[in-house]
C-alpha positions in Angstrom: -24.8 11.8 -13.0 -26.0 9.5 -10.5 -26.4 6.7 -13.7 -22.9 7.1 -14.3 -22.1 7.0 -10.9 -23.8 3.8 -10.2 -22.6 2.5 -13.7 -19.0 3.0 -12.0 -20.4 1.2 -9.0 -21.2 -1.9 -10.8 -17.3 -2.3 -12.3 -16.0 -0.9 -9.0 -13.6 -3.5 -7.2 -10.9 -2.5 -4.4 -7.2 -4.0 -3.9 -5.4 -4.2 -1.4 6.2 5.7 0.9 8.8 6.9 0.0 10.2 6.4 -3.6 13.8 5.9 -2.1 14.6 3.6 0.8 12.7 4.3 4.0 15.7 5.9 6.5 14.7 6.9 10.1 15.9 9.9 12.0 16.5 7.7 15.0 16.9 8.8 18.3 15.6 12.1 17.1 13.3 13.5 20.1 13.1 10.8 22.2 10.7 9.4 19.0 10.8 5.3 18.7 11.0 3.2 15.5 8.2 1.5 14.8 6.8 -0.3 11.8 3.0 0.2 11.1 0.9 -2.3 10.7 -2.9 -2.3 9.2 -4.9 -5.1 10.3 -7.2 -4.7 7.2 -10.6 -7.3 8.7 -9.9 -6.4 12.2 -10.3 -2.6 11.8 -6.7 -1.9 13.8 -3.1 -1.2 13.5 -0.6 -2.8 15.3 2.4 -1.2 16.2 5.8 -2.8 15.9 9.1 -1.8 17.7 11.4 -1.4 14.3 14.4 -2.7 15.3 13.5 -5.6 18.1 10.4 -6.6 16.2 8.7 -6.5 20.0 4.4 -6.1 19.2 4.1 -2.8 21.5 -0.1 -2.9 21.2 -2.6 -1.5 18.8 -5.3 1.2 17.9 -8.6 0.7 17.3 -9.6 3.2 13.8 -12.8 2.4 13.5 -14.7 3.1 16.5 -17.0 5.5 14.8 -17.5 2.8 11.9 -21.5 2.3 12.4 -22.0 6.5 12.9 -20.1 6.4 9.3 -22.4 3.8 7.8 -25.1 5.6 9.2 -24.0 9.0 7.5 -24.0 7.2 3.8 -26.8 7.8 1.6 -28.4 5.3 -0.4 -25.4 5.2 -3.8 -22.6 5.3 -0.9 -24.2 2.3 1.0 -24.8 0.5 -2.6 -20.9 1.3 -3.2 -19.6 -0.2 0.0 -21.9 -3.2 -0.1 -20.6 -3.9 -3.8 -16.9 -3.3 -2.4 -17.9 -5.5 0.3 -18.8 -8.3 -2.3 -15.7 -7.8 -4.7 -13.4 -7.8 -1.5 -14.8 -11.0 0.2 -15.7 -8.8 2.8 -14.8 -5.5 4.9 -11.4 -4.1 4.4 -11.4 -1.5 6.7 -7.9 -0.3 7.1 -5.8 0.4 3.7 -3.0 2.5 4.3 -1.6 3.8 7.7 0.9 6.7 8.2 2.5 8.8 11.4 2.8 12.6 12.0 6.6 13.7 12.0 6.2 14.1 15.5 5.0 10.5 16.5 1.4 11.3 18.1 -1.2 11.4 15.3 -2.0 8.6 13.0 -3.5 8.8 9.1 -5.5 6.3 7.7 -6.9 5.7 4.6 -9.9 3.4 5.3 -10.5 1.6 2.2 -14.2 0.3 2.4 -16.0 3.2 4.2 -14.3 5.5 1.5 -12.5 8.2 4.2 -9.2 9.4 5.3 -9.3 10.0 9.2 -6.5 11.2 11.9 -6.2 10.6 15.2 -4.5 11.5 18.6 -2.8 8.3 19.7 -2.5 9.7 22.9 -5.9 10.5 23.6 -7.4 8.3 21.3 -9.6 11.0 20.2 -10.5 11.1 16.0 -9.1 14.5 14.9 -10.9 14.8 11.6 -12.2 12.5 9.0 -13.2 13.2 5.2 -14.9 11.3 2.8 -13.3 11.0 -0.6 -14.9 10.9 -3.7 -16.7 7.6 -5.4 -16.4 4.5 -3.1 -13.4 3.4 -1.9 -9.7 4.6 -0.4 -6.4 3.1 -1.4 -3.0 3.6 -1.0 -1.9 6.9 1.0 1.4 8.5 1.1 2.7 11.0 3.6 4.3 13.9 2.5 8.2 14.7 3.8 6.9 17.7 5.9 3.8 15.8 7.3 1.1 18.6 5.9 -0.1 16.4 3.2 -1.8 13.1 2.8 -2.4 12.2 -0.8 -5.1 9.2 -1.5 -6.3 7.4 -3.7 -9.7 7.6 -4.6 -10.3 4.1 -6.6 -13.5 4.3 -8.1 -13.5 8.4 -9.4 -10.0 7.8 -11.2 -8.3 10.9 -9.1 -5.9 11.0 -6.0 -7.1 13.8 -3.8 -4.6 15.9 -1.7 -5.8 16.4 2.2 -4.7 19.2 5.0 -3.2 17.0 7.6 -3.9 19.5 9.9 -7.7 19.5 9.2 -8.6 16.7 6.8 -9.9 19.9 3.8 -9.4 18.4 0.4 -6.7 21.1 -0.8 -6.9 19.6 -4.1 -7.0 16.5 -6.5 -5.2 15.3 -9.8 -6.3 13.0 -12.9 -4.8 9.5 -13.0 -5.5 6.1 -15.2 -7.9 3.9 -14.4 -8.3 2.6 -10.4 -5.4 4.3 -9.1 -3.6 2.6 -6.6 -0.5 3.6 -5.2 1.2 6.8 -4.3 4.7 8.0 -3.1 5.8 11.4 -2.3 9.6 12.0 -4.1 12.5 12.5 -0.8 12.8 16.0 -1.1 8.7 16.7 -1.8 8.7 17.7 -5.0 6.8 15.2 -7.0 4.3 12.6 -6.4 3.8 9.4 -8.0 1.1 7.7 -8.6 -0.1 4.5 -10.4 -3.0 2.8 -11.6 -4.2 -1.0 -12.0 -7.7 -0.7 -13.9 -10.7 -2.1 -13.3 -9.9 -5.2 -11.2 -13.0 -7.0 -11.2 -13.0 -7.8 -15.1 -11.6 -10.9 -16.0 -8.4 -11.1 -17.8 -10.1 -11.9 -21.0 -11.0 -8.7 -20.9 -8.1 -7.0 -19.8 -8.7 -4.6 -22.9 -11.8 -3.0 -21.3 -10.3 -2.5 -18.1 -8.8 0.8 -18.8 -5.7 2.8 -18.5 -2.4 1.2 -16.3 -0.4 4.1 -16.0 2.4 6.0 -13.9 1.8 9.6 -13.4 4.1 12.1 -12.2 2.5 15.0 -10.8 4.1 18.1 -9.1 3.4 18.3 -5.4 2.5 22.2 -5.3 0.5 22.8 -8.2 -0.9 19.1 -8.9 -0.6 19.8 -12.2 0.5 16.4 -14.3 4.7 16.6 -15.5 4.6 13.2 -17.2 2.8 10.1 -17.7 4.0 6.4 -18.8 1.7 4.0 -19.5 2.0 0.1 -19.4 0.6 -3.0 -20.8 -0.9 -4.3 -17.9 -1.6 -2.9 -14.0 0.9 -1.4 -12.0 1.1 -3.2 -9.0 3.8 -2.1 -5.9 6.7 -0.8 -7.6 9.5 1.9 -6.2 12.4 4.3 -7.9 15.7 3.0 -7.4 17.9 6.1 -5.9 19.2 6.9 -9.2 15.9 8.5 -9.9 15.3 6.8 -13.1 15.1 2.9 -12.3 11.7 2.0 -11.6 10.7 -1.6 -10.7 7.5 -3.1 -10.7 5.2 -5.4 -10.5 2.4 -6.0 -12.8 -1.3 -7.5 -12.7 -0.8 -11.7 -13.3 3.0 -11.4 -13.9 5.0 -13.8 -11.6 7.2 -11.4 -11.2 8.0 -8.0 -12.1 9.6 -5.3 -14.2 12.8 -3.2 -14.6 11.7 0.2 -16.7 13.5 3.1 -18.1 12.0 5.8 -16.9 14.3 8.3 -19.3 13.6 5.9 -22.1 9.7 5.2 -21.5 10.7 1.2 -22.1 10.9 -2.1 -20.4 15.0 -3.1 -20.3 14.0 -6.2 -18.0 11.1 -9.0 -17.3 12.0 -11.6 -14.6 9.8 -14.5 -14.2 9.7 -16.0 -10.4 9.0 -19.8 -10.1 5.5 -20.9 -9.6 4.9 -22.8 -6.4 2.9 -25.9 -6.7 -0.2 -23.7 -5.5 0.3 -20.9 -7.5 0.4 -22.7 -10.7 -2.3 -24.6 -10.2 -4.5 -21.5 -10.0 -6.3 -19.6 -12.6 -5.2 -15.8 -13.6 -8.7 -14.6 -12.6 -8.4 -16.4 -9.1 -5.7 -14.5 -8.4 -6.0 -11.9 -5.5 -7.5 -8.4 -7.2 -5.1 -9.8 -10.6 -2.5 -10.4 -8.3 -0.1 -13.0 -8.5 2.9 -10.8 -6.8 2.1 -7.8 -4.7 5.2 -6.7 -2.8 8.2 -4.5 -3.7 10.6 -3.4 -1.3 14.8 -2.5 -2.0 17.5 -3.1 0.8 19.3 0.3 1.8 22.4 -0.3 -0.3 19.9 -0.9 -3.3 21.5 -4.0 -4.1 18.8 -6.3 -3.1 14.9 -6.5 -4.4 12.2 -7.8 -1.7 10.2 -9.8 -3.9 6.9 -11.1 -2.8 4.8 -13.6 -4.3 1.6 -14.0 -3.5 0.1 -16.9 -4.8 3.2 -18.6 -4.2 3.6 -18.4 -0.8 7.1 -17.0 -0.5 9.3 -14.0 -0.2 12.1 -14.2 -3.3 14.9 -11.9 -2.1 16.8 -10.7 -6.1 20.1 -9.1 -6.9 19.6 -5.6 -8.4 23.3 -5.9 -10.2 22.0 -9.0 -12.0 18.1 -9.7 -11.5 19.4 -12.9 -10.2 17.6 -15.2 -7.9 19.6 -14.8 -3.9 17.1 -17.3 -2.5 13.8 -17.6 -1.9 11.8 -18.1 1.7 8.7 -20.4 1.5 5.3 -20.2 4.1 2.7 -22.5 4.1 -0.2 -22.7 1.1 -2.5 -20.1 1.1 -0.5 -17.4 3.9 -1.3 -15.0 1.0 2.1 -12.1 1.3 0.6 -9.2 0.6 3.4 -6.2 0.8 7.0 -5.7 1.5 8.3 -2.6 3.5 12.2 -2.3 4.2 13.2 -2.0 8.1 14.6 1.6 9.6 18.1 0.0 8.5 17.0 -1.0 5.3 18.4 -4.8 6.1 15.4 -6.9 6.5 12.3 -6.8 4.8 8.6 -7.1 6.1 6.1 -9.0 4.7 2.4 -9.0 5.3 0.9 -12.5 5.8 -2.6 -11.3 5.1 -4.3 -14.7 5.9 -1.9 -16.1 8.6 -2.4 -12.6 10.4 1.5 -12.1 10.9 4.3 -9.9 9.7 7.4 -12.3 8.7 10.9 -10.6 8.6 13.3 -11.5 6.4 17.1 -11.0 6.0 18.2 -9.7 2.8 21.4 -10.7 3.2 20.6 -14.4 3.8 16.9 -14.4 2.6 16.0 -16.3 5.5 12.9 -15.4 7.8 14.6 -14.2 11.6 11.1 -13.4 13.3 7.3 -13.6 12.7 5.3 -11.4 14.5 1.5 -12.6 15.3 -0.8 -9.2 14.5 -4.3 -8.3 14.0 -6.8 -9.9 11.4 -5.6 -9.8 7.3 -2.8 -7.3 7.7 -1.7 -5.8 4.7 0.0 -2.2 4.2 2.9 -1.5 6.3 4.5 1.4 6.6 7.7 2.3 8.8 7.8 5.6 11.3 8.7 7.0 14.5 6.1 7.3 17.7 6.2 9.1 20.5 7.2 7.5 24.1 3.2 8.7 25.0 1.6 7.5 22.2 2.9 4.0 22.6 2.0 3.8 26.1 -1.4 4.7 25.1 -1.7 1.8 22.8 -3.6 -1.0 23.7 -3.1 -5.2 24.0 
């Protein structure tokens, strides 16, 4: 066992929801709309008013981080040095969720392989649990706010936590490196999809294992249907119909319109290359990234389109898959996700190595803010806080 496991190690690499458009209860309780950053180097998440893109502060999650490295034995310290490696260093915050009722905060912390909650109001760490193998990915939330489903990278399974005391309640099989997760609107299903192994070259894109969609139902865990793909399944979403997926894939400069009902491709778009992005090898592209970033305007007419090693945000017609325009950033700002806003008409982008959130109008894809945040942001996810857990935030 332990072979195996440290076999696993060796391959292991890490990389950097809702299914339908994020909608806010707003005004409900007194709660404010905020959009969720996680500062993925800096250990933090900032906090961003949702509607006047004002910075309200941040939270420190990793103030127990040396009492954690402490805890890990020998394979678990070899498995987050290795990550360490692969990554080009810590990558501390992953994913980054809020309780229905705005005061606790879920975080899946990628490189010390845990999940952890806190109390933003006291600042106190509610519970933390380790996951299995060596590294946490994407997270999702589910619609109640009693289960946080993660990805566990490295052990090829997506474990399902209590919110309410960090116990595993259970786990499900996926492909290879699963990645991300969404819970369905009405809490039903979950979704989840893998990338494979990330730190094989794309010569060898054979060996790195199964790229797969899994749909699992959310009270038994129990596997309804699986699609797989010819390459990894990078950010993608369900359109509301239910049966439009788009989605990104591992080198693709671009991304994918599937049939869910049919199990087929019905669209490939190709973005432009930017001077940078073309000049760059497949296999120096970001964890076989060369777009990462999926997000759909609240009518669902318009596709959020990020490219990351080109250096902009493409905003895409849904009717047509044409081009609406296309937003460029300097070389090397590397966008790294895409989350609609509370009123689904501007879309956030991570600028992991300018450490800022840009916000762009889907109407005129044209950036109307850029918001300065912690160090290599990445996920963002939207939610509501509570009046007391925002003043408790700090600078």
């Amino acid at each position: 066992m332990p072979g195996r496991r440290f076999r696993a190690l060796m391959i292991c690499a890490a990389t950097a929801a809702a299914l339908s458009v994020p909608v806010s209860q707003a005004g409900a309780a007194g709660l404010r709309d905020v959009l969720l950053v996680g500062n993925s180097q800096s250990g933090s998440v900032s906090f961003i008013d949702g509607r006047t893109y004002q910075n309200l502060g941040s939270f420190n999650v990793i103030g127990d981080l040396q009492q954690r490295l402490d805890e890990m034995d020998p394979i678990q310290r070899a498995g987050y040095e290795t990550v360490k490696q692969i990554e080009g260093g810590d990558r501390f915050v992953d994913d980054v969720q809020l309780s229905p009722d705005g005061r606790a905060l879920y975080v899946s912390r990628g490189n010390i392989d845990d999940a952890a909650a806190f109390d933003l109001v006291s600042g106190r760490q509610l519970w933390h649990t380790r996951l299995d193998g060596f590294h946490a990915d994407h997270a999702a939330l589910s619609p109640d706010g009693g289960k946080y489903v993660i990805s566990a990278t490295t052990a090829q399974v997506a474990e399902v936590l209590d919110t309410a005391t960090g116990a595993v309640l259970g786990k499900f099989g996926t492909g290879t490196y699963p990645h991300q997760n969404d819970y369905t609107a009405d809490g039903k299903y979950i979704y989840n999809s893998s990338i494979g192994v990330t730190s094989l070259p794309q010569a060898l894109e054979g060996l790195k294992g199964t790229f797969q969609l899994t749909k699992v139902d959310a009270s038994t865990l129990k596997v309804v249907k699986t699609w797989l793909f010819p390459h990894g399944v990078r950010p993608n979403l369900i359109a509301p119909d239910g049966n439009t997926f788009y989605a990104q894939q591992s080198y693709l400069n671009g991304f994918i319109k599937y049939d869910l009902a049919q199990s087929k491709i019905v669209a490939t778009v190709t973005m432009p290359y930017s001077a940078h992005g073309k000049a760059l090898k497949p296999d120096d592209y970001p964890q076989n990234s060369a777009h990462h970033g999926l997000a759909l305007s609240g009518d669902g007419a318009k596709l959020c389109d990020v490219g990351t090693i080109d250096d902009y945000t493409a905003i895409v017609n849904t009717s047509d898959l044409s081009t609406r325009g296309i937003f460029n950033y300097p070389t090397d700002s590397l966008p790294y996700w895409g989350t609609s806003s509370v009123d689904g008409n501007r879309c956030f982008v991570s600028l992991s190595k300018a450490n800022a959130v840009s916000v762009i109008d889907y109407a005129t894809a044209t950036e109307v803010a850029r918001i300065p945040v912690g160090v290599f942001p990445q996920r963002e996810r939207i939610g509501q806080a509570a009046p007391e857990a925002i003043a408790a935030l700090t600078g």
